[in-house]
N, CA, C and O atoms as a MOPAC input file, in Angstrom:
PM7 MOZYME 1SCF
protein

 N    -10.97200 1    39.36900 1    22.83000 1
 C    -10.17300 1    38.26300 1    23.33000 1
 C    -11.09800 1    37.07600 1    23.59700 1
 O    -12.02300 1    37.16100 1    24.40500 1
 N    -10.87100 1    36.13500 1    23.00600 1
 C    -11.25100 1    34.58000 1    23.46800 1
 C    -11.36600 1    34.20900 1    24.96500 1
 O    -10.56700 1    34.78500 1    25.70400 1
 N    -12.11000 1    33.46300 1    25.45200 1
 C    -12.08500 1    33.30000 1    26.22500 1
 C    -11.99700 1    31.71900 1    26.09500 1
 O    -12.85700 1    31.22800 1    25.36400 1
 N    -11.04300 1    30.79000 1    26.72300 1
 C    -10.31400 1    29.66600 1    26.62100 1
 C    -11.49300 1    28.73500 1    27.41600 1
 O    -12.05500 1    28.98500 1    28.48200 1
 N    -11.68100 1    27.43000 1    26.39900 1
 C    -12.95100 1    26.49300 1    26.89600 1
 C    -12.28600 1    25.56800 1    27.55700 1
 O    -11.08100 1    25.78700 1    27.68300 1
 N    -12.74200 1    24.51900 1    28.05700 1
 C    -12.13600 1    22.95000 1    28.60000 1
 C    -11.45200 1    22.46800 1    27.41400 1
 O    -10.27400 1    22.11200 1    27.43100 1
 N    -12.07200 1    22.45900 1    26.55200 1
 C    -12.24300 1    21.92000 1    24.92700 1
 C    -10.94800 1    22.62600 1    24.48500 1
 O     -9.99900 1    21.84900 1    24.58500 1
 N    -10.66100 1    23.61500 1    24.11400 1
 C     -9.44700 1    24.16600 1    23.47300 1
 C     -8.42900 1    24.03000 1    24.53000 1
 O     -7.35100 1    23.78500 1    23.99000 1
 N     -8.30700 1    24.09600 1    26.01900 1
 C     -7.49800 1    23.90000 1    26.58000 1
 C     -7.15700 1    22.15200 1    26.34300 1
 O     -6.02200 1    21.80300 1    26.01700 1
 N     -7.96700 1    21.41600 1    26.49100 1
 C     -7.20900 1    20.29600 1    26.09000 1
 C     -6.59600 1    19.97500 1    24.76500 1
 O     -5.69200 1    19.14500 1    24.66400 1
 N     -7.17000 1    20.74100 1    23.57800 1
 C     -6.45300 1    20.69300 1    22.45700 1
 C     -5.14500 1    21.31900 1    22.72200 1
 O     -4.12400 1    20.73800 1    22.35400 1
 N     -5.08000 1    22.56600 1    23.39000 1
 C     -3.75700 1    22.96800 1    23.77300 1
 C     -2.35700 1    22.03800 1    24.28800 1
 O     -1.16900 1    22.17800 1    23.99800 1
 N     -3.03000 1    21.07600 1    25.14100 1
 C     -2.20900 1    20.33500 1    26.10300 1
 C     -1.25500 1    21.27200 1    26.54600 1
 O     -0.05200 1    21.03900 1    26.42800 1
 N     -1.69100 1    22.32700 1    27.05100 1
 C     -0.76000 1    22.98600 1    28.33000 1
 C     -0.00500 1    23.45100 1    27.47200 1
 O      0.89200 1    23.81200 1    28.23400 1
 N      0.55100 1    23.89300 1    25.90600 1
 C      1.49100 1    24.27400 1    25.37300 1
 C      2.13600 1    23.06500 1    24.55300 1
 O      3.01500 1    23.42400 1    23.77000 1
 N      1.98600 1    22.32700 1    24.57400 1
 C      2.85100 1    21.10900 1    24.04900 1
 C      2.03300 1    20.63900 1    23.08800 1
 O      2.41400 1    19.48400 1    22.89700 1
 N      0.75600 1    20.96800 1    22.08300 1
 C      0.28200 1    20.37000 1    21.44200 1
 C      0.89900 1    20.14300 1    20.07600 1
 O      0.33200 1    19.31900 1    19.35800 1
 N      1.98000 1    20.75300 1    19.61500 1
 C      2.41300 1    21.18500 1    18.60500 1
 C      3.31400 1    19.61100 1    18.70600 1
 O      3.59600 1    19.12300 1    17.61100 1
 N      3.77500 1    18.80100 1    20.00500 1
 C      4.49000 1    17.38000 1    19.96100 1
 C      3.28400 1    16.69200 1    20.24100 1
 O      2.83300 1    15.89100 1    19.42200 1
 N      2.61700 1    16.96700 1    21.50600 1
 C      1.49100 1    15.59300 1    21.43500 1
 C      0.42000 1    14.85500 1    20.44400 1
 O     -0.04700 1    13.72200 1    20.32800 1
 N      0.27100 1    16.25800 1    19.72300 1
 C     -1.05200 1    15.61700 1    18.07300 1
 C     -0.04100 1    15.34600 1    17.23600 1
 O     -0.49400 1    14.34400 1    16.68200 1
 N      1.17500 1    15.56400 1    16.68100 1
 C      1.84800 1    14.56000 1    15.63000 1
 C      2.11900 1    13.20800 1    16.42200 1
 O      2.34100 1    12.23300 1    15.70400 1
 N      2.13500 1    13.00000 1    17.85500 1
 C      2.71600 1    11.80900 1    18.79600 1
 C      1.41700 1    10.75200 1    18.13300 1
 O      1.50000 1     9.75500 1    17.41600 1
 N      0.16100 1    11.50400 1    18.75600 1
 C     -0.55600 1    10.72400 1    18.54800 1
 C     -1.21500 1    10.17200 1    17.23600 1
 O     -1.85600 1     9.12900 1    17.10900 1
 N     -0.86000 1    11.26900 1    16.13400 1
 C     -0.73500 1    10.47300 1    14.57800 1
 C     -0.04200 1     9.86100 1    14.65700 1
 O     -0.73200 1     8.94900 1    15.11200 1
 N      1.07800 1     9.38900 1    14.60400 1
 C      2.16400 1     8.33000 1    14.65200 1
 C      1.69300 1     7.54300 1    14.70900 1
 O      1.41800 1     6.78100 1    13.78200 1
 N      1.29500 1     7.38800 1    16.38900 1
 C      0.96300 1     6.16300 1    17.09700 1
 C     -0.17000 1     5.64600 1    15.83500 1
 O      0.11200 1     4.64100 1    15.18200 1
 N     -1.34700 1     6.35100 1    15.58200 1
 C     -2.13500 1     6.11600 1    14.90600 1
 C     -1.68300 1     5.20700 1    13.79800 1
 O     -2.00400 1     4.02000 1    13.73300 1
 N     -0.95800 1     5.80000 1    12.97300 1
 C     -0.79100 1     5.15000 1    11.80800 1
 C     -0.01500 1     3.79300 1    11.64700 1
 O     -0.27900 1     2.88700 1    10.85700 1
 N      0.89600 1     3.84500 1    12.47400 1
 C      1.76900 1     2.39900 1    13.27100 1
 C      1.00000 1     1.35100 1    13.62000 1
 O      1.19100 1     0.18500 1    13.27400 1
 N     -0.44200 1     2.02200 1    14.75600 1
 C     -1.27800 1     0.83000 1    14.87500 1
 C     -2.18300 1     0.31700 1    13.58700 1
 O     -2.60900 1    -0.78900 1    13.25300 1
 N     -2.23700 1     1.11300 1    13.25000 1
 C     -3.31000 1     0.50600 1    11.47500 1
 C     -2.36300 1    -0.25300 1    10.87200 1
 O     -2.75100 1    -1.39200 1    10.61300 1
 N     -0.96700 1     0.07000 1    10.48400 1
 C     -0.29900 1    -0.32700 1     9.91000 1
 C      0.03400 1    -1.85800 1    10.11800 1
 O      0.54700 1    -2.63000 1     9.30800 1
 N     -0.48000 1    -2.15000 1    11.68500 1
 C     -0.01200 1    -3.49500 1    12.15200 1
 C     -1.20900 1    -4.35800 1    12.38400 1
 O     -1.13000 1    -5.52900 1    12.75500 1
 N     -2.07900 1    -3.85800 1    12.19700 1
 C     -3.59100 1    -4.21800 1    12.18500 1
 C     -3.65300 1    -4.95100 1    10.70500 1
 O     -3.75300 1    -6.15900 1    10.49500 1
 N     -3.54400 1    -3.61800 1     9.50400 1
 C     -3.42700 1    -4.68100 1     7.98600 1
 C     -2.48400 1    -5.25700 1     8.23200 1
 O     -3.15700 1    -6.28700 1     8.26300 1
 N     -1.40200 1    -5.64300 1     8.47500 1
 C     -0.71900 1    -6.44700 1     8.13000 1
 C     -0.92200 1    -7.58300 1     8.60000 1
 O     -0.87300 1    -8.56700 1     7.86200 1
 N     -1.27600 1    -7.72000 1    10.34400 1
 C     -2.37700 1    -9.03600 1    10.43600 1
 C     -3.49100 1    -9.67600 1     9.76900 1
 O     -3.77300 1   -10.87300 1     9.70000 1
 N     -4.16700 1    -8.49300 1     9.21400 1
 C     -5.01700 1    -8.91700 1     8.47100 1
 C     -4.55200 1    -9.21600 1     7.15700 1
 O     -5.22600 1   -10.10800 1     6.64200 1
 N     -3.71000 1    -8.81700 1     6.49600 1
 C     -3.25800 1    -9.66200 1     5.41700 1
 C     -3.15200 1   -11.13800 1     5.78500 1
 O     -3.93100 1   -12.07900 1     5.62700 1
 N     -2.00600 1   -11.04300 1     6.29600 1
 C     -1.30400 1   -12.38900 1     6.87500 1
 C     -2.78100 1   -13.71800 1     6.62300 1
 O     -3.00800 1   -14.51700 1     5.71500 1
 N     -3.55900 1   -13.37100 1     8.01700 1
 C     -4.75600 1   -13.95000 1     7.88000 1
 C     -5.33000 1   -14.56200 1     6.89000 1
 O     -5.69200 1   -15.73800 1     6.84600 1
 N     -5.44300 1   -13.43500 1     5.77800 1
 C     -6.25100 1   -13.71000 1     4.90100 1
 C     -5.47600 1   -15.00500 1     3.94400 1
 O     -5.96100 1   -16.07300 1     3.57100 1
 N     -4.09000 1   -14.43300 1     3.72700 1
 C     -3.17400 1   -15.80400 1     3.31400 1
 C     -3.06000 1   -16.83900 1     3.90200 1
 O     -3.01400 1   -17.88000 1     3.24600 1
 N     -2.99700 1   -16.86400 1     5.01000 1
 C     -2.82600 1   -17.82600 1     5.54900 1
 C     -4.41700 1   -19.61300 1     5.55100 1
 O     -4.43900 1   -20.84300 1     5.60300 1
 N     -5.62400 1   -18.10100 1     5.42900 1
 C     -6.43700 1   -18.62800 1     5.40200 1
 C     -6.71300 1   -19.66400 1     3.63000 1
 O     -7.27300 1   -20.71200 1     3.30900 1
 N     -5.95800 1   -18.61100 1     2.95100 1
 C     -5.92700 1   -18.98500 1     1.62200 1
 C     -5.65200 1   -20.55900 1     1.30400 1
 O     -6.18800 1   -21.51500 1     0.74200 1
 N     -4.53600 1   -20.23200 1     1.98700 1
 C     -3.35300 1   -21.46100 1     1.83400 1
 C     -4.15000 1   -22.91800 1     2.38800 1
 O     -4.07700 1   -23.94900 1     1.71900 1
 N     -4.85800 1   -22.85800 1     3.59800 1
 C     -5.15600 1   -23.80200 1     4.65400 1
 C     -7.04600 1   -24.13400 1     3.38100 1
 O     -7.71300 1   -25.16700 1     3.31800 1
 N     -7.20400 1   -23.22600 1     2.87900 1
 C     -8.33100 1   -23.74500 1     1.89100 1
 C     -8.03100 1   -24.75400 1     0.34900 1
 O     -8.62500 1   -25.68800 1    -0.18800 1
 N     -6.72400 1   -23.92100 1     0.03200 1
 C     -6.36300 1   -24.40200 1    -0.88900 1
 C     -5.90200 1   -26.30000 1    -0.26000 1
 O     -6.20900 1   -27.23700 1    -0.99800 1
 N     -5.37700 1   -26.50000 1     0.74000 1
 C     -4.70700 1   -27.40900 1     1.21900 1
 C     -5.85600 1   -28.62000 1     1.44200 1
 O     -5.55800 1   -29.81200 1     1.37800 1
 N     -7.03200 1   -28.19500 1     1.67500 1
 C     -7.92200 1   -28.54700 1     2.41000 1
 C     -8.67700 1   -29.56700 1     1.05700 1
 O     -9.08300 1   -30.72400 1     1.16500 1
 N     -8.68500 1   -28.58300 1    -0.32600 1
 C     -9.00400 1   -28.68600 1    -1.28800 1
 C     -8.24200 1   -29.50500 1    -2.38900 1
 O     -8.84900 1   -30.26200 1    -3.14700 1
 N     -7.09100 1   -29.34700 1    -2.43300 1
 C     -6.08700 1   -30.44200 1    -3.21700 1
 C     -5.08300 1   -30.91800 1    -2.51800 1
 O     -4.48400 1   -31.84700 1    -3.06000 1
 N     -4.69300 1   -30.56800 1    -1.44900 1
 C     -3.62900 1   -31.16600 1    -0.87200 1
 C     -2.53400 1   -30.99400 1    -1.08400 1
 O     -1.68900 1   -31.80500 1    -0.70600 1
 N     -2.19600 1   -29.79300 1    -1.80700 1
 C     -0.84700 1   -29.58600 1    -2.75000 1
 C      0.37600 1   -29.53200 1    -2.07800 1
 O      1.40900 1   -29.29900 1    -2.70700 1
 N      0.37800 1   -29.75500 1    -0.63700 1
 C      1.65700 1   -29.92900 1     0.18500 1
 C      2.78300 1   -28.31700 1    -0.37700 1
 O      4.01000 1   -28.36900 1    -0.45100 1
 N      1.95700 1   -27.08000 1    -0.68400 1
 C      2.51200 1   -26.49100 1    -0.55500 1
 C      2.54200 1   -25.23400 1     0.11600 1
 O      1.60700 1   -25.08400 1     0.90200 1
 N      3.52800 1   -24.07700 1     0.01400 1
 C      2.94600 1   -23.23500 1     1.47700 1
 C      1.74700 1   -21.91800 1     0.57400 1
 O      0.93300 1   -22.21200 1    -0.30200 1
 N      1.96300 1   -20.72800 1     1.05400 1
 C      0.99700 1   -19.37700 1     0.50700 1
 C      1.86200 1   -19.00400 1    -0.47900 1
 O      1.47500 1   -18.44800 1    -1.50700 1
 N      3.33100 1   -19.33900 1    -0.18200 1
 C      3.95400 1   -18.73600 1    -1.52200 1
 C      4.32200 1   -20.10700 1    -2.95800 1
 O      5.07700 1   -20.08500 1    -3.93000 1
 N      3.56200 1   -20.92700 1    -2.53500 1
 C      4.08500 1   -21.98500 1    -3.25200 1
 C      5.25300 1   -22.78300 1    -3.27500 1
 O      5.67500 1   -23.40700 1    -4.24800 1
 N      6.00700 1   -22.69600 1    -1.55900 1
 C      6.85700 1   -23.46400 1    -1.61000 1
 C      6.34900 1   -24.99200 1    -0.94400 1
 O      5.52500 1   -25.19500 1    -0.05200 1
 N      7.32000 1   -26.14100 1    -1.88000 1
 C      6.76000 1   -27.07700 1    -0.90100 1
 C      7.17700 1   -27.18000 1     0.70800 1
 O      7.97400 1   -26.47200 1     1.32400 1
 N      6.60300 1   -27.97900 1     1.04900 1
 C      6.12000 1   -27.98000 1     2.35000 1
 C      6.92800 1   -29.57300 1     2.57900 1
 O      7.57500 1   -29.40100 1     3.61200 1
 N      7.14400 1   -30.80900 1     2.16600 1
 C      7.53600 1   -31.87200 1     2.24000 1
 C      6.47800 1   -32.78400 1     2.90100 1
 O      6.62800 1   -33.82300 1     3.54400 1
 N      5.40700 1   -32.12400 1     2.57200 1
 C      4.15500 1   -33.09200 1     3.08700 1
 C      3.89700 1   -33.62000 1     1.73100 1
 O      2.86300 1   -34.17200 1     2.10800 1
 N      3.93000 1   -33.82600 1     0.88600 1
 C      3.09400 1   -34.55000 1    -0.37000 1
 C      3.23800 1   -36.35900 1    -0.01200 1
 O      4.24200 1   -37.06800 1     0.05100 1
 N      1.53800 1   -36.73900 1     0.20500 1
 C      1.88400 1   -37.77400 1     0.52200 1
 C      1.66100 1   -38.95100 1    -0.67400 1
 O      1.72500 1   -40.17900 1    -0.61700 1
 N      1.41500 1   -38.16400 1    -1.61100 1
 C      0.97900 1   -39.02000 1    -3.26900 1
 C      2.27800 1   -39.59600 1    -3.61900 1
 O      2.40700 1   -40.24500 1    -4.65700 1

């Protein structure tokens, strides 16, 4: 018979580990998930504000205009 460490008892969580480690994948993957997607964003956004910076094209990240063209 095993004798039960600190270590496996907290992997245990008292019986409930079988809900708390999928809880905390979840959580996991939700927060990454919202992490790239800021970081996308960013990176477009940054795109856009270079491109703008660079020709002035008065338009947005997806290429819509913007109603700034002042040519």
């Amino acid at each position: 018979m095993m004798e039960e460490t600190a270590f496996g008892a907290f992997l245990a969580m008292g019986g409930y580990a079988e809900f708390v480690w999928p809880a905390y994948g979840v959580t996991g993957l939700v927060l990454l998930a919202i992490w790239l997607d800021g970081y996308r964003r960013r990176r477009a956004v940054e795109r856009a504000l270079q491109r703008l910076a660079r020709d002035g094209s008065g338009q947005d990240a997806q290429g819509r205009d913007t109603g700034r063209n002042d040519a």
